[in-house]
N, C-alpha and C positions, 0 to 999 in steps of 0.2 A: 461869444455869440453862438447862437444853436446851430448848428448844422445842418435842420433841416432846409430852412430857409437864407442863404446869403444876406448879410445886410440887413437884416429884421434883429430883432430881440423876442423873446418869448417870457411872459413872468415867469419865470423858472432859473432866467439869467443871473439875477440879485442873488441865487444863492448858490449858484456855480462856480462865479467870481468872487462871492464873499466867503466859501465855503459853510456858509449859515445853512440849517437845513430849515426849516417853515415848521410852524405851530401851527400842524392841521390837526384837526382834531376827529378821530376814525371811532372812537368810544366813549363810554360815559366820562373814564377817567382824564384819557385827554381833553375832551367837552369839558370838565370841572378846570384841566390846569390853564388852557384856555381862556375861560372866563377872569378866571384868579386875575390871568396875568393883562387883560383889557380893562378889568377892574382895577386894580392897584396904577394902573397908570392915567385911570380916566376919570378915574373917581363919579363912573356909573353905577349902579346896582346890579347885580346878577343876571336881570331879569331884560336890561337893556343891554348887557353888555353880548348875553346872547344871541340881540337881536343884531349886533352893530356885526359880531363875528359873523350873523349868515348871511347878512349884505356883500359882506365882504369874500363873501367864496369860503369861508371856514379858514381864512386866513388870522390870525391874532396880529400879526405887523401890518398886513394891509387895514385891519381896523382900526387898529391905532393910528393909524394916518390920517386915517379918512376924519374918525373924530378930532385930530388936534388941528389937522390944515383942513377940516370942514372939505373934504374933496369928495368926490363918488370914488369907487372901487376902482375904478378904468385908471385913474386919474390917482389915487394912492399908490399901483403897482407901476405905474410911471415913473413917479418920485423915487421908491424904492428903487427902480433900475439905474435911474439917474446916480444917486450917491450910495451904487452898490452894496444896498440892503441895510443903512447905516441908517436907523431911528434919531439920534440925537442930531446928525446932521440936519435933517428935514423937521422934527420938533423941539428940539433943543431939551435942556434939562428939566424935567420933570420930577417935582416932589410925588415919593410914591404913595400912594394915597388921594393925593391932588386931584380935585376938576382942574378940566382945561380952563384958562382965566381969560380965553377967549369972548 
């Protein structure tokens, strides 16, 4: 839990506790691995996949979430904290490549 606040979480927790660092994306290049990896797992095109990462705060997990459990961002980095930054827990196995078959 953060320290600023007793008793709260902060989305920042998911990766404290899972030692995961976050696919933010600060440049071009990271913005390219970013998409790659929203893509290969959503099986959207470039062009959405960037749109799904800046709903989601330039998060790449919390997009992914959002598109496979259909949630808003608020509500993806919930999930995330819930099973401590663990993607297959919250979407299960995903062919890479694969649309959600949602």
């Amino acid at each position: 839990m953060s320290s600023d606040s007793p008793g709260q979480r902060t989305p920042c927790d998911c990766q404290r506790e899972t030692g995961a660092s976050p696919v933010r994306p600060t440049n071009a290049k990271l913005w390219a691995r970013a998409i790659r990896i929203v893509r290969a797992l959503s099986g959207l095109d470039d062009t959405a996949a960037r749109k799904l990462i800046e709903k989601a705060g330039g998060r790449a997990k919390v997009a992914i979430v959002m598109h496979h459990a259909r949630v808003s961002a608020a509500r993806a980095r919930e999930l995330l904290i819930e099973h401590k930054g663990g993607l297959r827990a919250i979407i299960g196995d995903v062919e890479p490549g694969a649309a959600a078959a949602l």
